[in-house]
Every structure is written in C-alpha cells, then in structure tokens.
Residue frames as a rotation matrix with the C-alpha (Angstrom) as fourth column:
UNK 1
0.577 0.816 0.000 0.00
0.816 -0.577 0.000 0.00
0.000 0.000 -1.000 0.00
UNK 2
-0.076 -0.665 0.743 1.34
0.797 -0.488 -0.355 3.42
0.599 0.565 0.567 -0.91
UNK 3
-0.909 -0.336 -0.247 1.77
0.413 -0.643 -0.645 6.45
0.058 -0.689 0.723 1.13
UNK 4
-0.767 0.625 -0.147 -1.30
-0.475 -0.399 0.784 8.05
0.432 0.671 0.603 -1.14
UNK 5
-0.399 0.508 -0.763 -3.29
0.200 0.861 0.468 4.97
0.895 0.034 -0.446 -0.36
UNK 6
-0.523 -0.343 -0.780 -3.06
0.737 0.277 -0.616 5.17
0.428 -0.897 0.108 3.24
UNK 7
-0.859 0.218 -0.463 -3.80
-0.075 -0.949 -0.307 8.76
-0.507 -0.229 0.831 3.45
UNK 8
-0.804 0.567 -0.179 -6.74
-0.440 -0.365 0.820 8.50
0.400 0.738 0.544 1.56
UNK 9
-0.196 0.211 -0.958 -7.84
0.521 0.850 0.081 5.51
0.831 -0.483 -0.277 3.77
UNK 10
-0.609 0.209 -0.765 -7.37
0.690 -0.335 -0.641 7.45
-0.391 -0.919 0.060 7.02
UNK 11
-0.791 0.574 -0.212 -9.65
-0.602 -0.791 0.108 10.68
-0.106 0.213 0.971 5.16
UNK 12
-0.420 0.745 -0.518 -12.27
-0.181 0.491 0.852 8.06
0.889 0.452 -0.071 4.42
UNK 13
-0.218 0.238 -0.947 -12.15
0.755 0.656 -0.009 6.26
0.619 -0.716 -0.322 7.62
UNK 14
-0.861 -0.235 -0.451 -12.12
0.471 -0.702 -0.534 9.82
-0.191 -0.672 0.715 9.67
UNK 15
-0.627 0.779 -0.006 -15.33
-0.677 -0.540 0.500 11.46
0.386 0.318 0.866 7.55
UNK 16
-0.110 0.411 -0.905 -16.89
0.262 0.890 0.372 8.01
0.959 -0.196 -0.206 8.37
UNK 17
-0.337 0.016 -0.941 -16.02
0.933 -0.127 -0.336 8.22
-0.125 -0.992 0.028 12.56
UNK 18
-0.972 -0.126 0.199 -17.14
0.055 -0.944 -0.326 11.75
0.228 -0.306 0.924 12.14
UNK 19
-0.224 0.941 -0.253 -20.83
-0.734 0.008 0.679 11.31
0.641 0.337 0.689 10.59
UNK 20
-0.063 0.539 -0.840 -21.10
0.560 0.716 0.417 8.55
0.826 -0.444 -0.347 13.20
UNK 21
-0.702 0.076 -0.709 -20.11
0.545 -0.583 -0.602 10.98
-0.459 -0.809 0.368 16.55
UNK 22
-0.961 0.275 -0.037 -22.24
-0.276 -0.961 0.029 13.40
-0.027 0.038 0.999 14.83
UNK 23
0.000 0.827 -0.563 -25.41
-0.272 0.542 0.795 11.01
0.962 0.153 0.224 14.46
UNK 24
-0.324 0.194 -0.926 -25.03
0.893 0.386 -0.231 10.04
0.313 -0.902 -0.298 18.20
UNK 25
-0.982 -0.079 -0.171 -24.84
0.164 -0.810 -0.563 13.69
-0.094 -0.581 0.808 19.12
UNK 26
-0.724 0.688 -0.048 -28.34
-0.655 -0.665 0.358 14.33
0.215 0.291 0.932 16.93
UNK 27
0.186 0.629 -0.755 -30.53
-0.014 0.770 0.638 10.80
0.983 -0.107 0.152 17.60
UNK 28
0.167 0.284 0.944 -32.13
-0.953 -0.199 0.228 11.00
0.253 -0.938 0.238 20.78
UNK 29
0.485 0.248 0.838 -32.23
-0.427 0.904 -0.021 6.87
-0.763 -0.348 0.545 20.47
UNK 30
-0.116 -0.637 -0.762 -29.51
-0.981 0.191 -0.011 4.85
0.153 0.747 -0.647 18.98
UNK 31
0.668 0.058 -0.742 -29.62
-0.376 0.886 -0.270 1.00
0.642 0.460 0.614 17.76
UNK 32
0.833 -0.299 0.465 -27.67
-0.131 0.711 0.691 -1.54
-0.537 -0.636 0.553 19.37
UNK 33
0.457 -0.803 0.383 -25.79
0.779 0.569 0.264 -1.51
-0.430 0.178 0.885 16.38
UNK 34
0.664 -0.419 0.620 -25.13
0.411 -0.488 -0.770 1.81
0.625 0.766 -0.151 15.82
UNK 35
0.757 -0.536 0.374 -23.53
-0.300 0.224 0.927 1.80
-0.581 -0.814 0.009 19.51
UNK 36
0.550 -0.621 0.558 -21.52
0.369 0.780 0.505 -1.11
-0.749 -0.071 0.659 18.33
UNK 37
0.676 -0.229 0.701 -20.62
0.723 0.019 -0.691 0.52
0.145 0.973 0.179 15.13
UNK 38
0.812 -0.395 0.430 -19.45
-0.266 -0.906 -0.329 4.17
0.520 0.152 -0.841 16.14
UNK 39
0.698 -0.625 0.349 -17.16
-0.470 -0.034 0.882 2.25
-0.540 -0.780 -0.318 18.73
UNK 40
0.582 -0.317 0.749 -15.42
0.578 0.809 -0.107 -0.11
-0.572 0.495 0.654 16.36
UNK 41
0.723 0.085 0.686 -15.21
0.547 -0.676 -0.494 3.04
0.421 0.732 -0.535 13.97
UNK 42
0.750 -0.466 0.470 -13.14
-0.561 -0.824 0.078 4.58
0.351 -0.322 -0.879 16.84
UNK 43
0.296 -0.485 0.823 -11.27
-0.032 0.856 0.516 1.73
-0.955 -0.179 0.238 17.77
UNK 44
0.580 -0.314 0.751 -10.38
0.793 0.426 -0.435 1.26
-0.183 0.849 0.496 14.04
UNK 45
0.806 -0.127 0.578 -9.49
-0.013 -0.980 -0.197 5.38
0.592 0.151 -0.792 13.56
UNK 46
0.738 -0.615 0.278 -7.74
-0.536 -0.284 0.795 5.45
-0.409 -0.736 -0.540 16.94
UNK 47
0.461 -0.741 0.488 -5.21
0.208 0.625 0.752 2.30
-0.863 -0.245 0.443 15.85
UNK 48
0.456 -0.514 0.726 -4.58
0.668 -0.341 -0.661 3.90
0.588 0.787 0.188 12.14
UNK 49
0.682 -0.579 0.446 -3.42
-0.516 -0.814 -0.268 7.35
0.518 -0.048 -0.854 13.94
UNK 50
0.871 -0.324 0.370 -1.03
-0.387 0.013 0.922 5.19
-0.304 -0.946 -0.114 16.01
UNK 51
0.413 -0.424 0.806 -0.05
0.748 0.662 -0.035 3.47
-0.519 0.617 0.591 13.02
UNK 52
0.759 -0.175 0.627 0.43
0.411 -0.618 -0.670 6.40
0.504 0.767 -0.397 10.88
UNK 53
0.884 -0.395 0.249 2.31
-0.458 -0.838 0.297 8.70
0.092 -0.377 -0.922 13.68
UNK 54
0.216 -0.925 0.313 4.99
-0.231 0.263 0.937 6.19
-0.949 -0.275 -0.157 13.98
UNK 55
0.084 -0.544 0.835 5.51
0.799 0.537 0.270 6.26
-0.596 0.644 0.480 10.41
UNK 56
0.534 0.739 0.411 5.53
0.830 -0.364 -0.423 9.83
-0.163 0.567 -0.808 9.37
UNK 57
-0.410 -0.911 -0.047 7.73
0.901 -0.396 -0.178 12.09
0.144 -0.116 0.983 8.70
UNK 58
0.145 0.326 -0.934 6.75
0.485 -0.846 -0.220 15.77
-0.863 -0.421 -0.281 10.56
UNK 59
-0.675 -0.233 -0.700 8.44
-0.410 -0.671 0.618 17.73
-0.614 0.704 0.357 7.65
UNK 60
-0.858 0.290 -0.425 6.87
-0.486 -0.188 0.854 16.01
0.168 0.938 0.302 4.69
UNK 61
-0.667 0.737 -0.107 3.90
0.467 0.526 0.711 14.73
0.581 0.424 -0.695 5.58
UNK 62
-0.998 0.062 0.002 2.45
-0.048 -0.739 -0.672 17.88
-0.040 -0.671 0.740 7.79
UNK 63
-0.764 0.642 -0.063 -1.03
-0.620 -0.704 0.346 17.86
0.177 0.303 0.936 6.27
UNK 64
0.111 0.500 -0.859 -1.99
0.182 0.839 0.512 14.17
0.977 -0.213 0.002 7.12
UNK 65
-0.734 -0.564 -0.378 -0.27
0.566 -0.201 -0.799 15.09
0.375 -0.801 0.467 10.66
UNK 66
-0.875 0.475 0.091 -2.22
-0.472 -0.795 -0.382 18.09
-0.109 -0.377 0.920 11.36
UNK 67
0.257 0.850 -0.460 -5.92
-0.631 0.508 0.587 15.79
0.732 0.139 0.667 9.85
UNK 68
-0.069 -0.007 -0.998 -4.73
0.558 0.829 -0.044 13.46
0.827 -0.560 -0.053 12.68
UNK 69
-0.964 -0.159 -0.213 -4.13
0.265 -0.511 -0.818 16.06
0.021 -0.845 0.535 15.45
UNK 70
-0.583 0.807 0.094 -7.80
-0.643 -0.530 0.553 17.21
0.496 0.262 0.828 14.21
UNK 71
0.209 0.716 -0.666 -9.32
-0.285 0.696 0.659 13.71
0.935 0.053 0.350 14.57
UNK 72
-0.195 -0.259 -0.946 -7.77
0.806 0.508 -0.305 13.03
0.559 -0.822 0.109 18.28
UNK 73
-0.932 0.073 0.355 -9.50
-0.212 -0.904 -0.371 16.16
0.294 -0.421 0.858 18.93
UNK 74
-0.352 0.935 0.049 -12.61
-0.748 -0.312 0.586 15.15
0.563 0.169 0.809 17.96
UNK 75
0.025 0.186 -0.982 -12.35
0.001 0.983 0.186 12.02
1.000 -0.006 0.024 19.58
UNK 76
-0.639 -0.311 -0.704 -10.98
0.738 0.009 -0.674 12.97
0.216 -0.950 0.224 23.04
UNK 77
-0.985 0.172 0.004 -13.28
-0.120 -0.670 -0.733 16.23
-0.124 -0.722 0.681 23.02
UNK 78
-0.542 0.830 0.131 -16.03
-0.784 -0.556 0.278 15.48
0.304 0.048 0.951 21.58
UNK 79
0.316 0.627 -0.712 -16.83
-0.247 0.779 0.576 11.74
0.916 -0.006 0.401 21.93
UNK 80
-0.347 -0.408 -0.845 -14.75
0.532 0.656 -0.535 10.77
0.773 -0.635 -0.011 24.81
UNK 81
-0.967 -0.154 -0.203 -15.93
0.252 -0.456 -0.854 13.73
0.039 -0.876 0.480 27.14
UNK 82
-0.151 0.987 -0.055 -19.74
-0.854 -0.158 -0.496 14.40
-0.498 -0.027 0.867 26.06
UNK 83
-0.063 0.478 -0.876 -20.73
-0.637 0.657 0.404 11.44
0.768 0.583 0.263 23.34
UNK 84
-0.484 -0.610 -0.627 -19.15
-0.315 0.790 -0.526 8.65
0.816 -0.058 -0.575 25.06
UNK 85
-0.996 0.074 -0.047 -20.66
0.043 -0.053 -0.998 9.38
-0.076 -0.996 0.049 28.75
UNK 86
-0.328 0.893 -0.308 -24.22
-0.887 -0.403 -0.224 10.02
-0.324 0.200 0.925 26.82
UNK 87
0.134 0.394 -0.909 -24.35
-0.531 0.803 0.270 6.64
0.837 0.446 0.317 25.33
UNK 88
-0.905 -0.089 -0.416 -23.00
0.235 0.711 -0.663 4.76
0.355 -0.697 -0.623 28.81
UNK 89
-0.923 0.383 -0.046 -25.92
-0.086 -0.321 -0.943 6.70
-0.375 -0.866 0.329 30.39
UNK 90
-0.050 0.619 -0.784 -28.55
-0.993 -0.115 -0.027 6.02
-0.106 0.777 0.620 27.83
UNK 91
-0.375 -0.384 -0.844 -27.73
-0.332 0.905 -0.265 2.19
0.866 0.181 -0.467 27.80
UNK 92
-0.766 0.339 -0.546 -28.02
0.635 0.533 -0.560 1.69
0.101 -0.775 -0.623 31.71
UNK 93
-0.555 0.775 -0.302 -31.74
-0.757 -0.621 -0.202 3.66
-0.345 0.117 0.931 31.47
UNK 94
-0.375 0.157 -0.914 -32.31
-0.918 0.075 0.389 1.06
0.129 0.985 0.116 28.99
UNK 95
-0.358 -0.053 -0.932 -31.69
0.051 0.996 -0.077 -2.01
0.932 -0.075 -0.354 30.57
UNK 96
-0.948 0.317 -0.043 -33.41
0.158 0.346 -0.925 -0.92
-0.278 -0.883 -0.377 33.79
UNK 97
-0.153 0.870 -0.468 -36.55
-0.919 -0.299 -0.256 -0.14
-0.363 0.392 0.846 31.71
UNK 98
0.028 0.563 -0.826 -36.54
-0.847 0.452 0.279 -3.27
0.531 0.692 0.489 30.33
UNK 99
-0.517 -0.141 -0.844 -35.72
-0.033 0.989 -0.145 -4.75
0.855 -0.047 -0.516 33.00
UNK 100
-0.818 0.575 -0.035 -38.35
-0.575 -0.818 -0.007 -3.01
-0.033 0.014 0.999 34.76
UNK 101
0.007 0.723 -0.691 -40.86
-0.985 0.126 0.122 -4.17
0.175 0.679 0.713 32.14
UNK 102
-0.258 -0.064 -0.964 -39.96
0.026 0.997 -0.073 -8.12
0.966 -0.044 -0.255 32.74
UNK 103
-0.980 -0.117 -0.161 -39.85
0.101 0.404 -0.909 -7.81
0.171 -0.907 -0.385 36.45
UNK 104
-0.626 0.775 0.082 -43.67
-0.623 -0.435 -0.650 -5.94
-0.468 -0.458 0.756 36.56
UNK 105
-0.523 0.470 -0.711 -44.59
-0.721 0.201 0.663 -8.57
0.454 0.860 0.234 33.88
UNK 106
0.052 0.499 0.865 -47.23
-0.926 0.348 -0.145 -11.14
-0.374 -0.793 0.481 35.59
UNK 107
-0.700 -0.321 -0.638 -45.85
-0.668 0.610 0.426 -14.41
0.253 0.724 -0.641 34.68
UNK 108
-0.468 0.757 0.457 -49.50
-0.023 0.506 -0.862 -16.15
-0.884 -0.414 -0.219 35.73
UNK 109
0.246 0.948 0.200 -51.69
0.434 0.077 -0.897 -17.05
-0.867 0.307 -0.393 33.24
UNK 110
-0.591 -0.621 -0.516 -49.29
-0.293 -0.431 0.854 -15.79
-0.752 0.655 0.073 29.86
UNK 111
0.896 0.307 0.321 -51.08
0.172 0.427 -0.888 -16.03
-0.410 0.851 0.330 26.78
UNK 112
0.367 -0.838 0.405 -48.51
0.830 0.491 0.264 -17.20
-0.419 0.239 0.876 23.99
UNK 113
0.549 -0.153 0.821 -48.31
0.490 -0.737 -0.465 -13.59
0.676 0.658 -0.330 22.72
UNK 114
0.930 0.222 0.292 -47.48
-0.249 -0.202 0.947 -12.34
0.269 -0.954 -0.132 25.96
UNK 115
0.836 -0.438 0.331 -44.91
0.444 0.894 0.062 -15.23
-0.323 0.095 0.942 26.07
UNK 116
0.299 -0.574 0.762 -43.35
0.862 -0.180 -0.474 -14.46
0.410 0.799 0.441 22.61
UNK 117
0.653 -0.368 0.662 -43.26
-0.032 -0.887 -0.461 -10.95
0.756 0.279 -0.591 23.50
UNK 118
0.780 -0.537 0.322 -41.32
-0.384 -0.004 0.923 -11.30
-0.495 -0.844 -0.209 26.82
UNK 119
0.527 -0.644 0.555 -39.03
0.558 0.755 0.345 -13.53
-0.641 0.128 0.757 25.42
UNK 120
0.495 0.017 0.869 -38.55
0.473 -0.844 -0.253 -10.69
0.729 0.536 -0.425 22.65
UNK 121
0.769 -0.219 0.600 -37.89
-0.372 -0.917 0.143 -8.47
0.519 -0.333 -0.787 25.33
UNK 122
0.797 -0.600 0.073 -35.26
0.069 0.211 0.975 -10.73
-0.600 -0.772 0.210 27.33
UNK 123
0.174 -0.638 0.750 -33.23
0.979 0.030 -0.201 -11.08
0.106 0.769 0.630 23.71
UNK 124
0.763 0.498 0.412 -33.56
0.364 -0.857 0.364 -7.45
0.535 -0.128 -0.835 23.86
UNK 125
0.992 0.063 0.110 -32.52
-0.113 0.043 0.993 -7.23
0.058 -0.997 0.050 27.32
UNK 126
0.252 -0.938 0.237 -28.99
0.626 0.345 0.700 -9.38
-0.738 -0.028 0.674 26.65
UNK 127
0.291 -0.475 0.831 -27.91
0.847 -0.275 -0.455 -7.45
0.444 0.836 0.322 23.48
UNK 128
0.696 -0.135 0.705 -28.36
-0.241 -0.969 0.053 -4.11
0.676 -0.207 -0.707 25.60
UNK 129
0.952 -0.186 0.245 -26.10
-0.137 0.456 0.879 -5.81
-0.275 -0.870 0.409 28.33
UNK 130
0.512 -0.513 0.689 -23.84
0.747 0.661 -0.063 -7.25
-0.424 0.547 0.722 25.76
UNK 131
0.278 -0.321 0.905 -23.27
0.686 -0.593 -0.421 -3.86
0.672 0.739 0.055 24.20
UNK 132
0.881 0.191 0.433 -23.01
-0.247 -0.596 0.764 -2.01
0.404 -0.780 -0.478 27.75
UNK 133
0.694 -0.692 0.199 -20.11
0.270 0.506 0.819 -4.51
-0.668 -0.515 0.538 28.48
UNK 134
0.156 -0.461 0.874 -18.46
0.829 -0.420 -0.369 -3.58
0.537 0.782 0.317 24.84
UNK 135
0.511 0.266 0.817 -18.84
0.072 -0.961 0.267 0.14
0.856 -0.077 -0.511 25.81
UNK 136
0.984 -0.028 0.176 -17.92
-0.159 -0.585 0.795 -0.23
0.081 -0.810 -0.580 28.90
UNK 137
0.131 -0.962 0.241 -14.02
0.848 0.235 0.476 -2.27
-0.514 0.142 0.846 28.18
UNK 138
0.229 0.049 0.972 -14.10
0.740 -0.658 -0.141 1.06
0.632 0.752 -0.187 26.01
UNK 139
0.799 0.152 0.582 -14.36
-0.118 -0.909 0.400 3.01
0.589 -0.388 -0.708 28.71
UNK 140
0.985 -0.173 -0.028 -11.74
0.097 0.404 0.910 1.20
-0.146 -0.898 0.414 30.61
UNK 141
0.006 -0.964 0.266 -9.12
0.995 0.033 0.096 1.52
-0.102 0.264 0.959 28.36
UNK 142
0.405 0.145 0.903 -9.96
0.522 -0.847 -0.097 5.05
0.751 0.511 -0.419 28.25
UNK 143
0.954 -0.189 0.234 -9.16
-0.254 -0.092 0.963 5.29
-0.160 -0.978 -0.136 32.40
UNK 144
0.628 -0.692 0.355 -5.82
0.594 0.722 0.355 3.65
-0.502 -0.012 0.865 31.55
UNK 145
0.546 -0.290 0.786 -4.81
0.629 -0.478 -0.613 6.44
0.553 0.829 -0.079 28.91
C-alpha cells in the first residue's frame, strides 16, 4: 500500500467516525448496532493514527499530521468527554426499563403472545447488556490512557 493509499484511507475512515459521533450527538435513540458501530469506527481510527504517527515524517507529511491532530481532537473532546458518557448513560436507562418491564410482567396465566413478547424483550434485554459490556471495556481503556 502506498503512502497516497493510506492517506486517503485514514480521510475516508475519519469522515466516516465523524458522521457517526455526529449522528449520536443528533438521535435521541440509537440502535444496538449503531452503539456497536461508532465504537469499532473509533477503535479502528484510533489504531490507524497510532499506526500512521509512527511512520511519518513531521516535515513532509504535515497535512496528514495536522488531519490526525484534528481527529484526536474530535475524539478525546467530543466523543470521549460528552458522546461517550451520553451513550453509557442512555444504555443503563435502557436495561433498567426493560428490566423493569420483565420484572412488573405477571408471569401467571401468559397467553402465547405475551410469552413471545417477553421472550422478545429478554433477547432485547442481553444485546443491551452485551453492548453495555463492549462500551464499557471502552471506557476502561480510556481510564488507563
């Protein structure tokens, strides 16, 4: 892969991690997988700029340099200090509403809809968990920084 390449890669992959921090900031209610996505997206961003910075030369490659100093802005100010803390808090809400909803559910006398839907809502239940634990090993390596 060529210098060119690369750089073009990290401008893709950055416009990409942007339009995702900026869709958390504007959606009151995010997916399970767009959680999972915007982290992955930073996780993927974060390990190119580590890659790139130890292969760059300051003098001739300033302008990819400076786009990285940009993106570890946006990442440390905007997701890591407001996004990041908006989705942990938005997540456990979630899972005590739904778990909530199971605990108030009367498990006498279930018709099979009833049933289905509970069962719905425990699947539910584990994915929000499942992504809360993701999110949160995120957050851990962030404590560690």
């Amino acid at each position: 892969m060529s210098f060119d390449d690369i750089s073009s890669m990290f401008h893709t992959e950055s416009e990409k991690l942007e339009k995702l921090i900026n869709n958390t900031t504007t959606k009151s209610e995010l997916s399970i997988s767009e959680v999972v996505e915007t982290y992955y997206q930073i996780m993927n961003v974060s390990s190119m700029i580590i890659m790139l910075k130890s292969q760059l030369d300051v003098d001739k490659h300033k302008t990819l340099l400076d786009k990285i100093t940009e993106i570890e802005r946006v990442i440390s100010e905007k997701f890591n200090s407001s996004t990041h803390p908006q989705i942990m808090g938005k997540l456990t809400k979630s899972i005590q509403k739904t778990t909530k909803n199971l605990q108030s559910s009367d498990t006498e006398q279930k018709s099979k809809e009833e049933t289905e839907n509970d069962a719905k809502l425990y699947e539910e239940l584990r994915q929000k968990m499942s992504t809360k634990e993701f999110v949160e090993q995120y957050d851990k390596g962030l404590s560690h920084d």
